[in-house]
C-alpha positions as CSV (number, residue, x, y, z in Angstrom):
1,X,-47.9,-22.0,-19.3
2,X,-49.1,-21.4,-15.7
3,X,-47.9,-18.0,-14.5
4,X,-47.8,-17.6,-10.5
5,X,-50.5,-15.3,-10.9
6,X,-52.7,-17.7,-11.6
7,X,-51.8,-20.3,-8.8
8,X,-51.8,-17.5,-6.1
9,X,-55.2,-15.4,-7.2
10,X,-55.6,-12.2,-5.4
11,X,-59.0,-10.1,-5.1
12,X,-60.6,-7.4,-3.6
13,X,-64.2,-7.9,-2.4
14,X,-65.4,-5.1,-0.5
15,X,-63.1,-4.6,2.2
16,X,-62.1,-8.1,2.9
17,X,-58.3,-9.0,0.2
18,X,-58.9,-12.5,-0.7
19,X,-55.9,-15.0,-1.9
20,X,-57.0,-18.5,-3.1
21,X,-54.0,-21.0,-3.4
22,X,-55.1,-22.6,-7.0
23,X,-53.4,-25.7,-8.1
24,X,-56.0,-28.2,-6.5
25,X,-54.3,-31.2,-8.4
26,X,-51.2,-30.7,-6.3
27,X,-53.2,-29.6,-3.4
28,X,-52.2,-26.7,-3.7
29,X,-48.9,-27.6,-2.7
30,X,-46.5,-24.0,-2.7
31,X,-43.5,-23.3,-4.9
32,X,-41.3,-20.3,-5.1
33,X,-42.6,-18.4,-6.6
34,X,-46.4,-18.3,-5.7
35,X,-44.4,-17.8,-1.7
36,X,-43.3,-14.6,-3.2
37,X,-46.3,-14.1,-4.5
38,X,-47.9,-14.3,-1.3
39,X,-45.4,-12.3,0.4
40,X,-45.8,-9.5,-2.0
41,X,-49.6,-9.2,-1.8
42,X,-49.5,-9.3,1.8
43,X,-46.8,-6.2,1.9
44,X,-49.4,-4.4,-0.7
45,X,-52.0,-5.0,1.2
46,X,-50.4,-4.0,4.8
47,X,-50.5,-0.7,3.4
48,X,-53.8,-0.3,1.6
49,X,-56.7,1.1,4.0
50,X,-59.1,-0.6,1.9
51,X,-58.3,-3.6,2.8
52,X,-59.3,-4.3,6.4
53,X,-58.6,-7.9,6.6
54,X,-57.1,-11.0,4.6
55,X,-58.6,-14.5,4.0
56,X,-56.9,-17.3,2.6
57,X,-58.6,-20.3,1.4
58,X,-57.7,-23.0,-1.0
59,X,-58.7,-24.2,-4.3
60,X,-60.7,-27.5,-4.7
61,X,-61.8,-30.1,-2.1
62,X,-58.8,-31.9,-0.6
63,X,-57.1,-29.1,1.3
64,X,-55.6,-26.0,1.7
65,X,-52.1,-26.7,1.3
66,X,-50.3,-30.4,1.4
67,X,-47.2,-28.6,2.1
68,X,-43.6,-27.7,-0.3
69,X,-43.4,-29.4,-3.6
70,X,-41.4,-32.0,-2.7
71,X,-40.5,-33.5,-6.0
72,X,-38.1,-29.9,-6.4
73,X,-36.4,-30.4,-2.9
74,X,-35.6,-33.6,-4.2
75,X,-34.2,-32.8,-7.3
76,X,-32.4,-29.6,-5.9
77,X,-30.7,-31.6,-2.9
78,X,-29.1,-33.8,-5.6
79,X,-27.5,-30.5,-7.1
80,X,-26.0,-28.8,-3.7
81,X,-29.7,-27.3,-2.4
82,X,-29.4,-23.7,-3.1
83,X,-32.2,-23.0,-5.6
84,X,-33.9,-24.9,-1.4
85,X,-32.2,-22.5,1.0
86,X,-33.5,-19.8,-1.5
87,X,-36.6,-21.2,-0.8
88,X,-36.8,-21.8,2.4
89,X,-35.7,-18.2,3.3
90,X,-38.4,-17.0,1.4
91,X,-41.2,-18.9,3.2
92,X,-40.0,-18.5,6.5
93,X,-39.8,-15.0,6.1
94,X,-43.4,-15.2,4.9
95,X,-44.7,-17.5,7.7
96,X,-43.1,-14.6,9.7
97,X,-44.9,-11.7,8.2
98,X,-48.2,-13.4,8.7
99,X,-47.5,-13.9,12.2
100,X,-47.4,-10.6,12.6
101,X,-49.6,-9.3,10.5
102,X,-51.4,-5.9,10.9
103,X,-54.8,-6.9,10.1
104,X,-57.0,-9.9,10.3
105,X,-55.6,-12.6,8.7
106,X,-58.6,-15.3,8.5
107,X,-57.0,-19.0,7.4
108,X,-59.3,-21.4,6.1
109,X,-57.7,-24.6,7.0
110,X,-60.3,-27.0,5.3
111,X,-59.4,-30.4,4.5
112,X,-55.3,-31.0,4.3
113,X,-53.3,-28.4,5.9
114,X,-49.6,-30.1,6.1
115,X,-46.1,-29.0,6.5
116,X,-46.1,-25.6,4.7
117,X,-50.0,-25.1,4.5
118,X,-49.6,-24.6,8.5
119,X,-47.2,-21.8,8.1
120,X,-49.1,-19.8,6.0
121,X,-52.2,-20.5,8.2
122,X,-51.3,-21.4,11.8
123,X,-50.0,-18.3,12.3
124,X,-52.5,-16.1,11.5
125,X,-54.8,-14.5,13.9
126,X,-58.1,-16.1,12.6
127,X,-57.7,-19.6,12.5
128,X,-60.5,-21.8,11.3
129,X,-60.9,-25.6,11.0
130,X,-63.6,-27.9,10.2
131,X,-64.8,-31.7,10.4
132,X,-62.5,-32.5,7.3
133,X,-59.6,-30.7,8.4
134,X,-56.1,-33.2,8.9
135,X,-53.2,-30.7,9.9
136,X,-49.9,-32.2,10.6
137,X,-46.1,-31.8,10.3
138,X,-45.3,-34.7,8.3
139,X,-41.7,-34.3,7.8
140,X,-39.7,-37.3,9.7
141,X,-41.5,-39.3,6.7
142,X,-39.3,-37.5,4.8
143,X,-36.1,-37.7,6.3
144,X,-36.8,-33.7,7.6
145,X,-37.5,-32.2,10.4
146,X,-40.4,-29.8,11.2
147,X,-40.1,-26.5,10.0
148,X,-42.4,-22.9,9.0
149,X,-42.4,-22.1,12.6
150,X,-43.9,-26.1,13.7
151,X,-41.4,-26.5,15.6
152,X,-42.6,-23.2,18.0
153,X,-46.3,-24.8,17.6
154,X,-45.2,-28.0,18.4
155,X,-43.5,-26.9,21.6
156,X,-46.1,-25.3,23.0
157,X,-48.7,-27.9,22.4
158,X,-50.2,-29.2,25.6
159,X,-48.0,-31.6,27.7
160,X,-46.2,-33.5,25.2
161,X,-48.8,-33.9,22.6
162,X,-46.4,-31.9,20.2
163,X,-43.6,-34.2,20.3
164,X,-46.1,-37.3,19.7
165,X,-47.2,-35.3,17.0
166,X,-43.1,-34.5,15.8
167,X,-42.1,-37.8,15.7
168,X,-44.6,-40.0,14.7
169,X,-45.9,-37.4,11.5
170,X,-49.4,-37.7,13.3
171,X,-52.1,-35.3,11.8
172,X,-54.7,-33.4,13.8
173,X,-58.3,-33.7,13.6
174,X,-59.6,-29.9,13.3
175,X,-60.8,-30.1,17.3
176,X,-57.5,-31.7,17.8
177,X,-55.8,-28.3,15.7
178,X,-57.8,-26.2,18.0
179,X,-56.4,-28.2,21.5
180,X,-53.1,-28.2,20.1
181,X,-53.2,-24.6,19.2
182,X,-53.3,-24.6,15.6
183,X,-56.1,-23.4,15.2
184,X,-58.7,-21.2,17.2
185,X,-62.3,-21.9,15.8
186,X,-64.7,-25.0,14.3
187,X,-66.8,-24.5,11.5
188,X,-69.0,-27.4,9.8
189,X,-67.9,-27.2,6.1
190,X,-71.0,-26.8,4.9
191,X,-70.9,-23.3,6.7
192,X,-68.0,-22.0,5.2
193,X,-69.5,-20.6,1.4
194,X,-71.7,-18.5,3.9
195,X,-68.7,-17.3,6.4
196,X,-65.9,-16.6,3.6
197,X,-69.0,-14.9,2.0
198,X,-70.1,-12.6,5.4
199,X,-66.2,-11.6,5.4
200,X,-67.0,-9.3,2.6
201,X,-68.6,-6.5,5.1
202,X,-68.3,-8.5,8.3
203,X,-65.1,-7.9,10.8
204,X,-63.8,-11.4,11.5
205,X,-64.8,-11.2,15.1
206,X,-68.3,-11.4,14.0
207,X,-68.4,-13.7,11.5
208,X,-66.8,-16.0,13.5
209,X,-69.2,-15.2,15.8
210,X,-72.2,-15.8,13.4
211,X,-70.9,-18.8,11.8
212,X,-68.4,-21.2,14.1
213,X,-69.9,-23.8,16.9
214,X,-68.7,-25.0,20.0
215,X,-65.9,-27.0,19.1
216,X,-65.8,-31.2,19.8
217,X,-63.6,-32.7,22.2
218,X,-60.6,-33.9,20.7
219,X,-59.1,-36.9,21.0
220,X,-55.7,-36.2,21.2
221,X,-56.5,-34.4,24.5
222,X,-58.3,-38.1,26.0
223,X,-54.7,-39.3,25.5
224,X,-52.5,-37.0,27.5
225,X,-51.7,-39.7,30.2
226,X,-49.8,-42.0,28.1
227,X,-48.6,-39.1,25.9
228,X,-47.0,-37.0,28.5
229,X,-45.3,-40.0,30.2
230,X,-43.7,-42.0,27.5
231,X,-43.1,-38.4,25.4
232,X,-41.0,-37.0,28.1
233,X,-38.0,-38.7,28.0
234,X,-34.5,-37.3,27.2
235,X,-34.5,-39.6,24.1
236,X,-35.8,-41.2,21.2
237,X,-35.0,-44.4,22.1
238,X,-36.2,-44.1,25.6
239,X,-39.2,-42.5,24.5
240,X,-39.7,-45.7,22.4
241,X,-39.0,-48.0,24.8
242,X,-41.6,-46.6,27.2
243,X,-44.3,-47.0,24.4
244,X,-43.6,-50.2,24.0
245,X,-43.6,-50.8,28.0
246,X,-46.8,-48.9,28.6
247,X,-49.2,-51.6,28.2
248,X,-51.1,-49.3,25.4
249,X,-52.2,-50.4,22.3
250,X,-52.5,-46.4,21.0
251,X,-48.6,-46.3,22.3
252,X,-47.5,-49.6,20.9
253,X,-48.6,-48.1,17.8
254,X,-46.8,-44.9,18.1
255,X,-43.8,-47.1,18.4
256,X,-44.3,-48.5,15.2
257,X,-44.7,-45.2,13.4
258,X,-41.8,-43.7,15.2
259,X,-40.1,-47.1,13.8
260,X,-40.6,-46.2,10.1
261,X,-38.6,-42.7,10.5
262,X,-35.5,-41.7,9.6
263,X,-33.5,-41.9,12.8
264,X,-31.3,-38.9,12.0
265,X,-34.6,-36.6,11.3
266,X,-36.3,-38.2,15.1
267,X,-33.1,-37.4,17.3
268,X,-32.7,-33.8,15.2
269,X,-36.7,-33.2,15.4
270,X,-36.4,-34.2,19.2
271,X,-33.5,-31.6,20.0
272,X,-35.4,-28.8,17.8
273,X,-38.8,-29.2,19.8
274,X,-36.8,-29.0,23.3
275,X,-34.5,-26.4,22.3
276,X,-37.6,-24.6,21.0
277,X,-39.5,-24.8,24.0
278,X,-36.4,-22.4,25.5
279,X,-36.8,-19.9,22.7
280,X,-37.8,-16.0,23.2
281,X,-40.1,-15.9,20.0
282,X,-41.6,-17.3,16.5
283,X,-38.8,-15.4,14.8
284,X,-36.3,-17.3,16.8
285,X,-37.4,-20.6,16.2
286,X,-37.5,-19.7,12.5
287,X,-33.8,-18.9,12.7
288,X,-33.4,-22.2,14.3
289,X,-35.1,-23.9,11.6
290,X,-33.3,-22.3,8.8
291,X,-30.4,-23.5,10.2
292,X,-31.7,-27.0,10.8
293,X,-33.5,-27.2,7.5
294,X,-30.0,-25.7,5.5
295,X,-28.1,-28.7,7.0
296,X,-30.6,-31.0,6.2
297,X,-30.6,-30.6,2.8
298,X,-27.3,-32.6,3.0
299,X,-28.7,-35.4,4.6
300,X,-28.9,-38.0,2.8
301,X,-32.0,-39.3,4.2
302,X,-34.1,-36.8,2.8
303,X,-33.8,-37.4,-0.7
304,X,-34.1,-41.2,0.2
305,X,-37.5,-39.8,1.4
306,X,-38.8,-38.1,-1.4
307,X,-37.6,-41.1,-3.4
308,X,-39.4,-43.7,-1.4
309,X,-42.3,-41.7,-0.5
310,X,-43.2,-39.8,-3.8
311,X,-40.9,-40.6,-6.5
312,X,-40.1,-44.3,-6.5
313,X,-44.0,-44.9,-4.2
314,X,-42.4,-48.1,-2.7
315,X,-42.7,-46.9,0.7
316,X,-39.8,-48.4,1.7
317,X,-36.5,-46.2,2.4
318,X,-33.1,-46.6,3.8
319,X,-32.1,-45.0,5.8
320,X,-28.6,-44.1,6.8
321,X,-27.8,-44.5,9.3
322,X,-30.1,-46.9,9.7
323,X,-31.1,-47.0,13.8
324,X,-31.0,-44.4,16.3
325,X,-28.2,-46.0,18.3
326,X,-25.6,-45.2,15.4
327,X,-27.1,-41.4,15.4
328,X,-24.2,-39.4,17.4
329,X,-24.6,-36.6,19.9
330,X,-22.2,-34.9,17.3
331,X,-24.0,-35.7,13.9
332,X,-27.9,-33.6,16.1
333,X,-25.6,-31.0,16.9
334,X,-24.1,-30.4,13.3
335,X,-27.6,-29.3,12.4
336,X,-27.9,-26.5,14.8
337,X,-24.6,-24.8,13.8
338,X,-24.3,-21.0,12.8
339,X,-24.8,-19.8,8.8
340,X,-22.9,-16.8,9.5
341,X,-23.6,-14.3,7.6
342,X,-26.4,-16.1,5.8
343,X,-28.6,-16.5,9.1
344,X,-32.1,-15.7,8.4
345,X,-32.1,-13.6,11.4
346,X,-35.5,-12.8,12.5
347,X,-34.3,-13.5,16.1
């Protein structure tokens, strides 16, 4: 039996700590207990001298991280969601530390970085991506809303390129990461053996330095016009409806993504990102999110999700309620409510 030693390996190599997220079959997708993992070698680590600097890569060649394992948030909803919220506490707590972390923290985000792998890497201070990279929040697909600290990212994205990216699940081209501000260098894959290597003996300031190039222009960024117009309306449905009126083909399209979503998850998601835009800090917004994600879990579109997405595969859920009209002003709000005294409170 796998132990979560083995899916979170930790190393010392001169004075660089190295963690590798190992389960490449599952892209390396995070459980509880390699998040604790992480957290705990991260605390260690805070407080050894000899380690001047953290790297995190991934295991195998599809990505860093494709996010949670989903398959347990579906099976845990169906059973009341606490083994979830335990979960969830955990990471965000995690995607907090690393925020804040006292030393270099150097995030590989090669290949697929999604939902969870941006919040153990998009909040580090070294952030690098690469030609392969596709980073996105992906969770209206779901039937959930972006959390791990996206929604702070998200907000803060130029113009309204993070509520494009919110609603529709869009993923981000590594120049796209870097515009958005995801990310904060490009590196062609074929350089990275070299610059994970050079971290070794080499502050990241250097390395980077050495190893990254001038990043390419993103096309996300070619697309603000349209973006920031149709994206900054009050609503989801107005929002929609000036897609569709925009004479666009890119925005006509975006329509039709939005269309797929759970409506509940687009008018929450919407009223996170705005509300988010208003908030004093990363720790806030996680607070936000806790609370959002705690009431989601009792959604039911999000284990109609999971089921249609990866359980069932038929890519084809219901969702109730079914269209954004019969989403109430009091059903977004339920989702923002106070835990009490089980707020993550990192405000």
């Amino acid at each position: 039996m796998t132990s979560h030693d083995d899916l979170v390996l930790a190393r010392r190599d001169g004075r660089v700590g190295r963690l590798t997220l190992n389960r490449p079959r599952a892209i390396n997708a995070l459980d509880h207990a390699m998040v604790s993992r992480l957290d705990a070698v991260l605390a260690d680590w805070a407080r050894d001298d000899e380690v001047a600097a953290v790297v995190l890569t991934g295991a195998g060649e599809r990505g860093l991280c494709a996010g949670g394992d989903i398959r347990f948030f579906h099976d845990d909803a169906k059973l009341g969601g606490d083994a979830a919220r335990a979960f969830f506490r955990a990471e965000y707590l995690l995607n907090h530390r690393i925020s804040g972390y006292p030393k270099p923290y150097v995030a590989v985000m090669d290949g697929l970085v999604l939902g969870g792998g941006v919040g153990v890497s998009a909040h580090g201070s070294v952030r690098v991506v690469t030609e392969r990279s596709g980073v996105g929040m992906p969770e209206t697909t779901i039937g959930f809303v972006p959390d791990v600290g996206g929604s702070w990212l998200l907000a803060r994205a130029p113009g309204e390129l993070g509520t494009h990216l919110a609603l529709t699940a869009g993923r981000m081209t590594g120049p796209d990461a870097v515009y958005c501000g995801f990310a904060d260098h490009y590196l062609p894959s074929d350089r990275l053996p070299a610059f994970t290597a050079a971290l070794a003996d080499t502050e990241p300031a250097r390395a980077v330095a050495e190893f990254a190039l001038s990043v390419p222009a993103s096309e996300l960024a070619g697309q603000r016009d349209w973006i920031d117009t149709c994206y900054a309306a009050d609503t989801v449905e107005e929002i929609v409806a000036r897609l569709l009126d925009s004479g666009v083909p890119e925005a006509k399209e975006a329509a039709g993504q939005i269309g797929t979503k759970s409506p509940t998850a687009l008018k929450v998601t919407l009223a996170a990102l705005r509300r988010a835009r208003r908030l004093p800090s990363l720790g806030a917004a996680l607070d936000q999110e806790y609370r959002v994600s705690c009431a989601g879990l009792t959604d039911p579109d999000f284990v109609e999700g999971i089921r249609a997405q990866v359980v069932d595969k038929d890519r084809n859920p219901r969702w109730k309620p079914a269209t954004l009209a019969e989403v109430g002003a009091a059903e977004v709000e339920r989702h923002f409510a106070g835990l009490g005294a089980a707020e993550l409170g990192l405000g």
